[in-house]
N, C-alpha and C positions, 0 to 999 in steps of 0.2 A: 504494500500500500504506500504509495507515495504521499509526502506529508509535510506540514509547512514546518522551514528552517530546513527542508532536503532540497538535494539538487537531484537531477533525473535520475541519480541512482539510486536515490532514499539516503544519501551522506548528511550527518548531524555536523555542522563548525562547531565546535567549543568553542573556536577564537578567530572571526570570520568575517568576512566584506560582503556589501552589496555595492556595485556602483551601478547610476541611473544618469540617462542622459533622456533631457526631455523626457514623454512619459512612458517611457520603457525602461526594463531594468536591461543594461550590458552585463553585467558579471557578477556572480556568485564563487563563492572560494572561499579557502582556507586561507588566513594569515591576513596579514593586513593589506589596504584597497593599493594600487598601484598611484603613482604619481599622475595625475591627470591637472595641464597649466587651467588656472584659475575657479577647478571647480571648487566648489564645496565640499568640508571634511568636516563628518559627526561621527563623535566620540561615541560610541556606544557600550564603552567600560561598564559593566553591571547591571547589560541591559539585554535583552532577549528580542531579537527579530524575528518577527512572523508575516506570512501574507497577511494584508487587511482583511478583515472577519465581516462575512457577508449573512447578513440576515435578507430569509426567504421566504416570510408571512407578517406581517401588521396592519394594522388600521390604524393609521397616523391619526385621524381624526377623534380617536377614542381618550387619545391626552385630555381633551376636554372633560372629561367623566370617568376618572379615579375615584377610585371606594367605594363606589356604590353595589349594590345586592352584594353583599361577601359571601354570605351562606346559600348561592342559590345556585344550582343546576347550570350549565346553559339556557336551558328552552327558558327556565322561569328568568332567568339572570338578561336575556334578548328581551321579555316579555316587559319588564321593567326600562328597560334601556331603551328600546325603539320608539317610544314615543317622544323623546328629550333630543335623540337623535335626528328626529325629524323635523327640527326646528333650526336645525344647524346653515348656514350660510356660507358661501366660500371665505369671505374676510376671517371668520372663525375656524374654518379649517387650513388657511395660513397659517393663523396664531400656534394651531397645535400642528402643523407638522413642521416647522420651524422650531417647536422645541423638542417634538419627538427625536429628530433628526441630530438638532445637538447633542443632545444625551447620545444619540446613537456615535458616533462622531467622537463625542469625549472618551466613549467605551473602547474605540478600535475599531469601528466597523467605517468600511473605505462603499463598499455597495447596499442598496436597501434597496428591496420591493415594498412597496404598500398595495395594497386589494381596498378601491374604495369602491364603494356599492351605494351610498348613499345620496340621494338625488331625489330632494322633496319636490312633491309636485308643484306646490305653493308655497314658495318661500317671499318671507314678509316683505312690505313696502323698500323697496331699495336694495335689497339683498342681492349679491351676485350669485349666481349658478352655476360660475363656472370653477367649480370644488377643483377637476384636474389640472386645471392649468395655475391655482393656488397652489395646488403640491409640487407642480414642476419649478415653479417661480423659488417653493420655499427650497429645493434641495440644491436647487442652481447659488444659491445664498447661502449653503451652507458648506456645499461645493462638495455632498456627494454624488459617486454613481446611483441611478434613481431607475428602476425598474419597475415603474404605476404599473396595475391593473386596472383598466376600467371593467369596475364589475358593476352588476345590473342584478336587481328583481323584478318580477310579474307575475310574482304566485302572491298574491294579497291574503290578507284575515278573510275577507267574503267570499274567497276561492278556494278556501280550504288551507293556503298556507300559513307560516307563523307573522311575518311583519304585516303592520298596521296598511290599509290601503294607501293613505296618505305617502307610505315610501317606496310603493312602486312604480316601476313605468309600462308604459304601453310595449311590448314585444317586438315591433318592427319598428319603435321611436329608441330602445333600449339598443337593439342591432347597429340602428344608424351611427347612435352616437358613440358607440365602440367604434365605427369605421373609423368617424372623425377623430376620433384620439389618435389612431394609429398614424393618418395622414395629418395630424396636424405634430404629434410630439414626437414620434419613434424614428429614432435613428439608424439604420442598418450598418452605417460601415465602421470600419474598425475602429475601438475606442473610444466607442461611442461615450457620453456621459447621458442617456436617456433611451431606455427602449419599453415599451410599449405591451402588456400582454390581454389577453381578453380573460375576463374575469368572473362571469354568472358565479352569483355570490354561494350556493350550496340544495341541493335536493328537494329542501321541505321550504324555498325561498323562489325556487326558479322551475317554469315550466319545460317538460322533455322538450319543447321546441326550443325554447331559450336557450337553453344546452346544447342542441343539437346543432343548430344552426350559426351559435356561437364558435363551436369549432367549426364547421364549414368557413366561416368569413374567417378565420384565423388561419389556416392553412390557406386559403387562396392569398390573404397577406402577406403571408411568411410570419408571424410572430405566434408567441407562443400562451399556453394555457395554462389557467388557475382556476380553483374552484378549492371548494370546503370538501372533506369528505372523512365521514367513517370515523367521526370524536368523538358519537356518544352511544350508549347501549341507547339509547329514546331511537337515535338516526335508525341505528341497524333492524331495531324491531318495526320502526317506519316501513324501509323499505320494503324488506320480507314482509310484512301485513299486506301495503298498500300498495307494493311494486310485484311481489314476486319474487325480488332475488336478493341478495346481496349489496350494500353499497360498491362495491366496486364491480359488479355485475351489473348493476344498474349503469354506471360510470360508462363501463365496457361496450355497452350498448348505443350507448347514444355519441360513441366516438372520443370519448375523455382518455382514453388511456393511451401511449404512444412516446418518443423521445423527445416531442415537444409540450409534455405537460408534467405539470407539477403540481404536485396536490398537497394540501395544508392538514392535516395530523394525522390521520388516518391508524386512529388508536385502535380498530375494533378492526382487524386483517386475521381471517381464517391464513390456513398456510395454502389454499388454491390463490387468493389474491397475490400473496406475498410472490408466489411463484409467476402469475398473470403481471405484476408490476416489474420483475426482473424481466423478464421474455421481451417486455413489448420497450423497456426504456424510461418506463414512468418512474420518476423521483417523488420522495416525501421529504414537507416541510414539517421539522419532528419542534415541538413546542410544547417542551416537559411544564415550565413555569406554568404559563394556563392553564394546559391540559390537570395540573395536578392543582390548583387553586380553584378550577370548576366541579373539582370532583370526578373528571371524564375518562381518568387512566392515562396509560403512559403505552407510548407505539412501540412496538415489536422492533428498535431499532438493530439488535444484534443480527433476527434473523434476517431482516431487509437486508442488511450488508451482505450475512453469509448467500443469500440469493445471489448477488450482485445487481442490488436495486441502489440506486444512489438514495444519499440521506443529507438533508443538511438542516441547519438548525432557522427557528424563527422565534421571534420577543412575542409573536401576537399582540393584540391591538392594546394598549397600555389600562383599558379598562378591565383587561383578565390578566393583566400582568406586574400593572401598577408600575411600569416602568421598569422593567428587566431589559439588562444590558446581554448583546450578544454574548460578551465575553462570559458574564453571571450563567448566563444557558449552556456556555461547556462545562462546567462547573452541575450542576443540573444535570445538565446529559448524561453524564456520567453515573453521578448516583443512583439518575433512576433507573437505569438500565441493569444496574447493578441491584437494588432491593425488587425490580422488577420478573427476573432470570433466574431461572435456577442454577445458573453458571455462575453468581454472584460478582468476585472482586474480578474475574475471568472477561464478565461478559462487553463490556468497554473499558480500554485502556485510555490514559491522558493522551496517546499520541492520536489514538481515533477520534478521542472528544475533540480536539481542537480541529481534525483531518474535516468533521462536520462542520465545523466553524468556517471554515474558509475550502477547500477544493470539493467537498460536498454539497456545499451554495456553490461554486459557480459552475457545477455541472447543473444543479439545478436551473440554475437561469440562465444557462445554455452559453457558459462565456468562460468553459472551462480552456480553451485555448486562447484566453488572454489574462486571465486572473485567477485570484486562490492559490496560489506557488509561489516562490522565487528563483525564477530561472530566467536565464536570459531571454530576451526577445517578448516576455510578458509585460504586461502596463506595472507599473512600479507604484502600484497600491501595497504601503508595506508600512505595518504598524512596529512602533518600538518600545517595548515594556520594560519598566523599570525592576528588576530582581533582587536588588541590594538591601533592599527595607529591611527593618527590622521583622516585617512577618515573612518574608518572602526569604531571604539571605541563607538560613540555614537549610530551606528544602532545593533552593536554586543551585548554591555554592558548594553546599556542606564540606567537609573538615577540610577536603582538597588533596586526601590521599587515600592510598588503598584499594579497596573494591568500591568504596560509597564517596565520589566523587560531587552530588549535589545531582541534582534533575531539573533543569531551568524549564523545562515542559510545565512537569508534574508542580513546579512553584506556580505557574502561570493559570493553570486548571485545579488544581487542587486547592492551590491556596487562595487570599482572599482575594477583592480585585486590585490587580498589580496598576499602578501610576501606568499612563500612558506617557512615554518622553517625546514619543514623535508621530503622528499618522499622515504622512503622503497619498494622497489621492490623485493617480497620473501624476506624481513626482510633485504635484505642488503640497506643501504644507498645510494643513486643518488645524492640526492640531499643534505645538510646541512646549513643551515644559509644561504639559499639563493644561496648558490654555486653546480656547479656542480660537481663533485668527480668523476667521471667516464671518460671523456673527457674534454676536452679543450676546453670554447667556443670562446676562440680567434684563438686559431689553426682550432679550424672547420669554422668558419668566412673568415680566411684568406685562406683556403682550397678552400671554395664556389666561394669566388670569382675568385681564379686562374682558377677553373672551367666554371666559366659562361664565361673570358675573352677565355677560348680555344672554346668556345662553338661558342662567336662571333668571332672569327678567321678562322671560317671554312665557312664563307657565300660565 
């Protein structure tokens, strides 16, 4: 398994270079960077390089509404939330993915997808509507890579579905305006910083045509697929009730499954799925943090790998998460897979947890041959962690002889979360000493909140 801080042969530096010219890395190697006139030289003395850590599932818009239903299900925990949600306006969903983002950003992560679905019908006197092009604005400002879903519902409360009428769309008004996003924000060529996927938000949200047809216009685009699938025992006995089959048989049917989609938790995988998901290409976005604060379980991520189905990690929408950091989710990943497994301490290692962090997203979001590694000729998205701390120091460094050398991985996932010293995003800097350089996070703090208080002003 090849894995971040190796070069194509899977080699670990103890004492090692990156050099980046513009936004690709040139070199990887042991021993110190070669003389290059006038470029720049960081110190990385007691510090741990990794790929930048790509998150593959959130709702940026859900910053807005933290703590609310703690004890409740999904279905009951949506049934509370979508009506406040529906009140939301683009100015507001700036505010929150602008801080979503920082935080993402401050934690190490260089890529983020967000899945928004949300698109009132009737939003108030003056309100702007246009949510996606607030999210693109805000991650261009934050100066991550930004991977939107336009997702879409048309299965309403009077249709038999869960969300309120008021936040769905019409079916061929939901189709169109995925085109538009595609043709107005996604970037196809290389290095890009914006590409584009279609998104029908999940099963018990969206009608088989919505699904269906949604990947038909995705493949005639060239971009690629998200959807919700298979997070709760409620979904799985859904389907089999009211479908017939399985959620990923359901999936399977109406074209979701393939090496251009990727699907968000998929806690609830017989081993026919698991083996259907390796066959055809399908990736899961594994999201221990939510999945385990909703109550919903934890995904089969051991056996998904032993298939050889890719896996990579996701925050989910900060209202299941409360704000979990990519890097928090290796850390996560790992445990739970371990109290999950009858394989226990066996069943994910620190070098796997973080291999999800970062080359397991960017297979997912299909950009594994520019990102997730350090190796030459990749964009030089490359976080630097700090390992000298006093919590970090003795699992990073340890005594410095013998057989027990330190584990700079196993400090970085194991331990707490390590200081960021540097995040390069296509070689320019985000991040430095811990600060953000791109945005304000005081100003985007005090942003959020003006927004959350207009958000409760409108009840």
């Amino acid at each position: 398994m090849d894995g971040p801080g190796h070069d194509q042969a899977g080699a670990e530096f103890r004492s090692g270079h990156v050099t980046v010219a513009g936004d690709r890395i040139t070199a990887v190697g042991e021993g110190p960077a070669p003389d290059v006139p006038g470029a720049r030289r960081i110190d990385g003395t007691g510090c741990l390089a990794t790929p930048g850590l790509v998150n593959t599932h959130h709702h940026l818009y859900q910053w807005l509404t933290q703590g609310r239903a703690q004890q409740s299900v999904l279905f009951d925990w949506l049934t509370e939330l979508y009506p406040v949600w529906a009140r939301i306006d683009a100015g507001q969903v700036h505010a929150a993915a602008t801080a979503g983002l920082a935080w993402l950003a401050l934690s190490g992560c260089t890529t983020s997808t967000d899945h928004h679905y949300i698109f009132p019908r009737a939003p108030r006197a003056g309100g702007d509507t246009d949510a996606l092009a607030a999210e693109v604005a805000a991650a261009a400002r934050v100066g991550l890579r930004f991977h939107p879903c336009r997702g879409s519902m048309d299965l309403g409360r009077s249709s038999g579905g869960l969300p309120p009428d008021e936040t769905v769309e019409d079916t061929d008004a939901a189709l169109a305006a995925t085109e538009e996003a595609v043709r107005r924000f996604h970037d196809p060529s290389p290095g890009a910083m914006v590409r584009v996927a279609a998104g029908p938000c999940s099963p018990f949200s969206v009608t088989p045509r919505l699904m269906r047809e949604s990947a038909e216009l995705a493949r005639r685009l060239g971009v690629r697929m998200h959807t919700h699938l298979a997070e709760t025992r409620e979904e799985d006995a859904y389907c089999r009730q009211a479908l017939g089959r399985t959620p990923a048989e359901y999936a399977e049917d109406l074209g979701w499954l393939g090496p251009d989609v990727w699907l968000a938790h998929c806690v609830h995988l017989d081993e026919a799925a698991i083996r259907r998901f390796a066959a055809t290409g399908t990736s899961v976005a594994h999201c221990p943090t939510s999945n385990a604060r909703l109550g919903a379980g934890i995904a089969p991520v051991r056996d998904l790998l032993q298939a050889g189905a890719a896996v990579g990690l996701g925050v989910d929408g900060a209202a299941s998460s409360e704000g979990t950091s990519v890097a928090g989710e290796l850390r996560q990943a790992l445990l739970a897979a371990r109290v999950r497994d009858e394989r226990g301490p066996s069943a994910l290692t620190a070098r796997q947890a973080l291999w999800l962090g970062t080359r397991g997203g960017a297979r997912c979001l299909g950009r594994d041959d520019e990102t997730g590694a350090l190796r030459p000729g990749l964009l030089a998205d490359i976080a630097l962690w700090r390992i000298d701390t006093l919590a970090h120091d003795a699992i990073g460094h340890g005594p410095g002889g013998g057989d027990w050398g330190g584990d700079p991985v196993a400090a970085l996932v194991l331990g707490p979360a390590a200081p960021l010293e540097l995040l390069l995003v296509g070689g320019a800097p985000v991040v430095e000493g811990g600060e953000l350089r791109t945005a304000d996070p005081a100003e985007a703090a005090r942003a959020v909140r003006a927004a959350r208080r207009r958000l409760a002003d409108l009840r």
